[in-house]
PDB file as gemmi writes it, atoms N, CA and C in Angstrom:
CRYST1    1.000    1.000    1.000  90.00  90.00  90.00 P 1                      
ATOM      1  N   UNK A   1       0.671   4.838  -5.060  1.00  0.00           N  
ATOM      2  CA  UNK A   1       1.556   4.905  -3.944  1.00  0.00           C  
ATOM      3  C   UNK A   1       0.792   4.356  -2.738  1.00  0.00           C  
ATOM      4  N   UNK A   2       1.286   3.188  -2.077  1.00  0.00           N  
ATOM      5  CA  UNK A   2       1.165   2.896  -0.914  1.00  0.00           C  
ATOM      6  C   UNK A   2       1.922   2.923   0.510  1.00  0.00           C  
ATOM      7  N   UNK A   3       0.717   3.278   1.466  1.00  0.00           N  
ATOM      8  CA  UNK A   3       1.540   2.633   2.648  1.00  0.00           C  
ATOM      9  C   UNK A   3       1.469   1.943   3.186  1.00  0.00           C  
ATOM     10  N   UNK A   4       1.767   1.053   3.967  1.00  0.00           N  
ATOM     11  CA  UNK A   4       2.021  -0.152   4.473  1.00  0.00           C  
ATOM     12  C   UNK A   4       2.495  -0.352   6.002  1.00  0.00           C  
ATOM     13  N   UNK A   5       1.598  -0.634   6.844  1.00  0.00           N  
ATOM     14  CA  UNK A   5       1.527  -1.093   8.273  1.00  0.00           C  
ATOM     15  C   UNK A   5       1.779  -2.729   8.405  1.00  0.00           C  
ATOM     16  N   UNK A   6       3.176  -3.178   8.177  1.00  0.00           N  
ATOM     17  CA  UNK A   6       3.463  -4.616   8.519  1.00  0.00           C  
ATOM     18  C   UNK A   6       2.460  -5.085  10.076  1.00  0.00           C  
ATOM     19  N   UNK A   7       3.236  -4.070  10.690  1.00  0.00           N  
ATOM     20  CA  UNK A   7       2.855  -5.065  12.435  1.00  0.00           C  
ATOM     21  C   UNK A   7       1.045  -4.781  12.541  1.00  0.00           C  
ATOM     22  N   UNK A   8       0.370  -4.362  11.874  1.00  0.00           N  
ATOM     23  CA  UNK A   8      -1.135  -4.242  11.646  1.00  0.00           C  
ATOM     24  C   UNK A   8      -1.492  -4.618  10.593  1.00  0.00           C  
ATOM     25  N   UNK A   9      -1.041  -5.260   9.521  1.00  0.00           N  
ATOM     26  CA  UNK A   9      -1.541  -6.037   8.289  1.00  0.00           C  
ATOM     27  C   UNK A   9      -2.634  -4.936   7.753  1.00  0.00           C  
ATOM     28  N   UNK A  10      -2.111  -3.658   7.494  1.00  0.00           N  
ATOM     29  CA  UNK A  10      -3.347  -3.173   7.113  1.00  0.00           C  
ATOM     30  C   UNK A  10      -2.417  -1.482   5.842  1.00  0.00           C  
ATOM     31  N   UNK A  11      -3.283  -0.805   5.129  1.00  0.00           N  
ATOM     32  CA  UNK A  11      -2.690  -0.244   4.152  1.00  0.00           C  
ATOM     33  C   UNK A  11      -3.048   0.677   3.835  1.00  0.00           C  
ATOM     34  N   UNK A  12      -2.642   1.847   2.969  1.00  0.00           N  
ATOM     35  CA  UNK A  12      -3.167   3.112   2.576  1.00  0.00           C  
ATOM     36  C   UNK A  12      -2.718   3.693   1.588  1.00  0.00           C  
ATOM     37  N   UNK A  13      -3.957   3.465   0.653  1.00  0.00           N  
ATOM     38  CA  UNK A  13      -3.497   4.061  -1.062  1.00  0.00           C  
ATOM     39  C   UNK A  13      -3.572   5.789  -0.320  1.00  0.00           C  
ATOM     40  N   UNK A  14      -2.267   6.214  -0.972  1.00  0.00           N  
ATOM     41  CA  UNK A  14      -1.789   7.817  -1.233  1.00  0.00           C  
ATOM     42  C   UNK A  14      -2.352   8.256  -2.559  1.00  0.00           C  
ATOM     43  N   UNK A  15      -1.882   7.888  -3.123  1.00  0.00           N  
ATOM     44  CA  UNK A  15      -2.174   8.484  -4.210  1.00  0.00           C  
ATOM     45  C   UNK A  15      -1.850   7.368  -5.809  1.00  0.00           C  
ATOM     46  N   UNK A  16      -2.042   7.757  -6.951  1.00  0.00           N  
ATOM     47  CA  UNK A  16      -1.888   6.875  -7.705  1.00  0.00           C  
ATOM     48  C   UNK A  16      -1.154   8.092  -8.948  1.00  0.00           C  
ATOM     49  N   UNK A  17      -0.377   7.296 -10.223  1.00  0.00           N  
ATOM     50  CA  UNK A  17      -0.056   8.329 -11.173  1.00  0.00           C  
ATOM     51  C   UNK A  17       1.082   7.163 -12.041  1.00  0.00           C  
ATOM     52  N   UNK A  18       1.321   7.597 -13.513  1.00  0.00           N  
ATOM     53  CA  UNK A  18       2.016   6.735 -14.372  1.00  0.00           C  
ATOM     54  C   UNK A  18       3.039   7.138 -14.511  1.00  0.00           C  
ATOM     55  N   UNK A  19       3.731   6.869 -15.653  1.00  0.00           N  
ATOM     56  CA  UNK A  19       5.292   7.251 -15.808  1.00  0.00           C  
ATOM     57  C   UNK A  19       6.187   7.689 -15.240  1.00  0.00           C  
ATOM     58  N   UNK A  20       5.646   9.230 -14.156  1.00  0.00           N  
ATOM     59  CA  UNK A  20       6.756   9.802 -13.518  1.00  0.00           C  
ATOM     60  C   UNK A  20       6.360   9.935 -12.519  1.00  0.00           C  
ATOM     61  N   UNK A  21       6.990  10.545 -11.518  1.00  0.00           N  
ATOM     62  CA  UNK A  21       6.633  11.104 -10.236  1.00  0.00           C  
ATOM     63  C   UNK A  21       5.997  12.263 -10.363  1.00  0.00           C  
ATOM     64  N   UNK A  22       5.916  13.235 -11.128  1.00  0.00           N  
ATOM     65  CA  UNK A  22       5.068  14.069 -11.351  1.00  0.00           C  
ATOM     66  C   UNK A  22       3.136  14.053 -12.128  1.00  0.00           C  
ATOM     67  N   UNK A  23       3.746  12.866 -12.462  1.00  0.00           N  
ATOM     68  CA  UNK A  23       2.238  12.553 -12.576  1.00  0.00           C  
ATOM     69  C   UNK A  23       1.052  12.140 -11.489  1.00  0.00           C  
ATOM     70  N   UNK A  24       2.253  11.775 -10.125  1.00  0.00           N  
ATOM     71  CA  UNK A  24       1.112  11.235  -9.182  1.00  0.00           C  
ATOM     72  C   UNK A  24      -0.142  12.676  -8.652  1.00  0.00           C  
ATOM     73  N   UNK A  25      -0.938  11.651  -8.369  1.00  0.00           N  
ATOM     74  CA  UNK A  25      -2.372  12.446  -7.760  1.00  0.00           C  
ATOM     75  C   UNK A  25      -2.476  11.921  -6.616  1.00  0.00           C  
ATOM     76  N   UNK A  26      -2.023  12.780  -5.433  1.00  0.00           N  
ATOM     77  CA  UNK A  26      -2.245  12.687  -4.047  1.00  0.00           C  
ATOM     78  C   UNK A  26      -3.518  12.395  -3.981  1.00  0.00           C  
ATOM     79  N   UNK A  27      -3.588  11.697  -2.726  1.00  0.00           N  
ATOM     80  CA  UNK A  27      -5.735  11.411  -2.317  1.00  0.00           C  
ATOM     81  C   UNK A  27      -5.751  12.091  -1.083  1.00  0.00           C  
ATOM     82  N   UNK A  28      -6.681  12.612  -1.405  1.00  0.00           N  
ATOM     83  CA  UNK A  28      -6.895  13.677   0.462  1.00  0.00           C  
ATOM     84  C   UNK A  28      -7.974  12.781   1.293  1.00  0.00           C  
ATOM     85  N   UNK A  29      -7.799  12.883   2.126  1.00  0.00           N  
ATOM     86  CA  UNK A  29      -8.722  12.283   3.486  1.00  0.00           C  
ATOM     87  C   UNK A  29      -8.465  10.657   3.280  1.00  0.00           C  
ATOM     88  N   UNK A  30      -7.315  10.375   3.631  1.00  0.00           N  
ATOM     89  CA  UNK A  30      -6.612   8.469   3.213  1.00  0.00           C  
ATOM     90  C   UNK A  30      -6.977   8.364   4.677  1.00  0.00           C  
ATOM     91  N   UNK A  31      -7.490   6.928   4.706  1.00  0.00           N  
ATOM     92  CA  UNK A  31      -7.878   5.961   5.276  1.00  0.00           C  
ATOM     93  C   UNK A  31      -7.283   4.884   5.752  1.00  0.00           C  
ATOM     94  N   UNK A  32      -7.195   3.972   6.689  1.00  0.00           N  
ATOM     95  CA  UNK A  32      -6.088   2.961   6.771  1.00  0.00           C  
ATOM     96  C   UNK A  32      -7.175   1.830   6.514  1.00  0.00           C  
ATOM     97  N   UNK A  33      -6.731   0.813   5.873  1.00  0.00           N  
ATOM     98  CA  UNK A  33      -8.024  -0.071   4.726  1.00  0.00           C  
ATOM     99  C   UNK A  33      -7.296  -1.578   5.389  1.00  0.00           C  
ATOM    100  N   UNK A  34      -8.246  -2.063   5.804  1.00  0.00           N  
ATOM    101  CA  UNK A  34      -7.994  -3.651   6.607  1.00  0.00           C  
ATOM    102  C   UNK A  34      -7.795  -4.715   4.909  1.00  0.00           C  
ATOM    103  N   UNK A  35      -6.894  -5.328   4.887  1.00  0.00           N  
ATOM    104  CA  UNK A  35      -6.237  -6.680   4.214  1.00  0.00           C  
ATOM    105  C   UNK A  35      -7.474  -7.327   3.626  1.00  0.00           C  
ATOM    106  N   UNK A  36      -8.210  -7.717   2.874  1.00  0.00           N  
ATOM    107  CA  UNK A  36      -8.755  -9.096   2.299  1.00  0.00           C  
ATOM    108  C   UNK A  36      -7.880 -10.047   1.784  1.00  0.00           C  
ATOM    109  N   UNK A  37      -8.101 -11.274   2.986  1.00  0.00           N  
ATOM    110  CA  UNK A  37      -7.331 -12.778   2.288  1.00  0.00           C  
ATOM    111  C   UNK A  37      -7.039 -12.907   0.891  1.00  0.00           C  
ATOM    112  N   UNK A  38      -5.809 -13.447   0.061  1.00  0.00           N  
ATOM    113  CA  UNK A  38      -6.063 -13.872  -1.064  1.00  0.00           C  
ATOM    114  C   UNK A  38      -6.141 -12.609  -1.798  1.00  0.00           C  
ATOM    115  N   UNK A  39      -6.253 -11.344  -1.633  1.00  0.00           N  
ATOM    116  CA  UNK A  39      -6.373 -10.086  -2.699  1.00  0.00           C  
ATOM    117  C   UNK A  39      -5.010  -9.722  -3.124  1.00  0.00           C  
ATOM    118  N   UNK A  40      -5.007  -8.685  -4.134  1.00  0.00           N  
ATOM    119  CA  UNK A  40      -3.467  -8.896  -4.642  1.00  0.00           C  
ATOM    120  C   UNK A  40      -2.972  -7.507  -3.442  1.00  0.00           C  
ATOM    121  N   UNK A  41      -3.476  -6.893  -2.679  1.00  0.00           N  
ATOM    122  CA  UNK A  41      -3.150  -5.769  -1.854  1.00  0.00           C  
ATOM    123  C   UNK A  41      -2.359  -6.896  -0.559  1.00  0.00           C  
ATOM    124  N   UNK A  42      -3.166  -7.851  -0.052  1.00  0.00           N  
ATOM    125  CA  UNK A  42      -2.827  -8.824   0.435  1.00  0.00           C  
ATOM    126  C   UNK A  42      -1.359  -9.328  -0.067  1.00  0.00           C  
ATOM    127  N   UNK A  43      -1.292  -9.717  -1.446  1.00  0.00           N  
ATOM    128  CA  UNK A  43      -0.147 -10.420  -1.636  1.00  0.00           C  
ATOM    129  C   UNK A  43       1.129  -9.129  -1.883  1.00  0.00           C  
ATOM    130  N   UNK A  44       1.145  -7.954  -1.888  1.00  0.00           N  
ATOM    131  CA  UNK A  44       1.555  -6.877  -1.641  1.00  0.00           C  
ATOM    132  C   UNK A  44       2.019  -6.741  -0.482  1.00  0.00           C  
ATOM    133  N   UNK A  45       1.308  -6.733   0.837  1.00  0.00           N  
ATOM    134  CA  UNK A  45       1.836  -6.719   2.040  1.00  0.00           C  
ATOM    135  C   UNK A  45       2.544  -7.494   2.342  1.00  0.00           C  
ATOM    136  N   UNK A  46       2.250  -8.819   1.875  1.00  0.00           N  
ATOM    137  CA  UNK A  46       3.469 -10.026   2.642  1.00  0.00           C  
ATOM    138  C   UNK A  46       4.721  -9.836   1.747  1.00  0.00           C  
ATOM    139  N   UNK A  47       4.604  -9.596   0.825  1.00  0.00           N  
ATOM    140  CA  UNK A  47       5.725  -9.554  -0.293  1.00  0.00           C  
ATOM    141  C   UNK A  47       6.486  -8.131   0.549  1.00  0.00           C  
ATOM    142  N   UNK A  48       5.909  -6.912   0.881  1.00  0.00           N  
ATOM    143  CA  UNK A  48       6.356  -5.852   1.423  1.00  0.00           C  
ATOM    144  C   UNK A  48       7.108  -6.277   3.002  1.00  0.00           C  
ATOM    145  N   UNK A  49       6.126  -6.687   3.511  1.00  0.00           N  
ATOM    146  CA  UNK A  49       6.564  -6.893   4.581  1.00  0.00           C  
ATOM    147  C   UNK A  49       7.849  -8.092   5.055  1.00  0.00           C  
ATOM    148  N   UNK A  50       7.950  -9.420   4.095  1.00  0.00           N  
ATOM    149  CA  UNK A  50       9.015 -10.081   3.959  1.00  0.00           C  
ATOM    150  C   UNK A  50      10.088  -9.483   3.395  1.00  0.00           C  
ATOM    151  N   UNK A  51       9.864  -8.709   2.735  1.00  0.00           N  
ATOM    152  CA  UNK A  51      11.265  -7.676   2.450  1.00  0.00           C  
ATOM    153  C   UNK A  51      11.806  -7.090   3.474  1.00  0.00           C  
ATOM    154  N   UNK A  52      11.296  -6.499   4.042  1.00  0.00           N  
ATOM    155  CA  UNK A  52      11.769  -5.495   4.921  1.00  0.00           C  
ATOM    156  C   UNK A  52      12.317  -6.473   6.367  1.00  0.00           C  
ATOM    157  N   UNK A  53      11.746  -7.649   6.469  1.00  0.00           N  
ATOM    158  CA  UNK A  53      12.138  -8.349   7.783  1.00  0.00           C  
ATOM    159  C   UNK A  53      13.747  -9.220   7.124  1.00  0.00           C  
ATOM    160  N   UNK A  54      13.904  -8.945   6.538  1.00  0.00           N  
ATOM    161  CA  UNK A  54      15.266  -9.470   5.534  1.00  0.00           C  
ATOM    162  C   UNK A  54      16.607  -9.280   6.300  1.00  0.00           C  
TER     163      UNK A  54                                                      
END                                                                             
C-alpha cells in the first residue's frame, strides 16, 4: 500500500500484504521517500498522478 504526494513527487510505503486486505502489514514510523528517475516507484507516480489529473 502506497501513498502518493503528486504536487511533491514524493511517496510512502504503508504497508505491504497478498491476496486480501487482511493480510496487509501496516509499517509503523513511514517516512515520505523522495522519487528516483527511471525507478518503477517513479513510473508509479506518474502513472498515479496522470490518473487522477484526468
Amino acid at each position: 500500500m502506497t501513498r502518493i504526494d503528486c504536487s511533491n513527487r514524493r511517496y510512502q510505503d504503508l504497508g505491504y500484504g497478498e491476496d486480501r486486505q487482511s493480510n496487509i502489514k501496516m509499517y509503523d514510523n513511514v517516512q515520505w521517500a523522495e522519487l528516483v528517475s527511471g525507478s518503477s516507484k517513479d513510473d508509479l507516480v506518474i502513472f498515479a498522478c496522470n490518473r487522477t489529473q484526468q
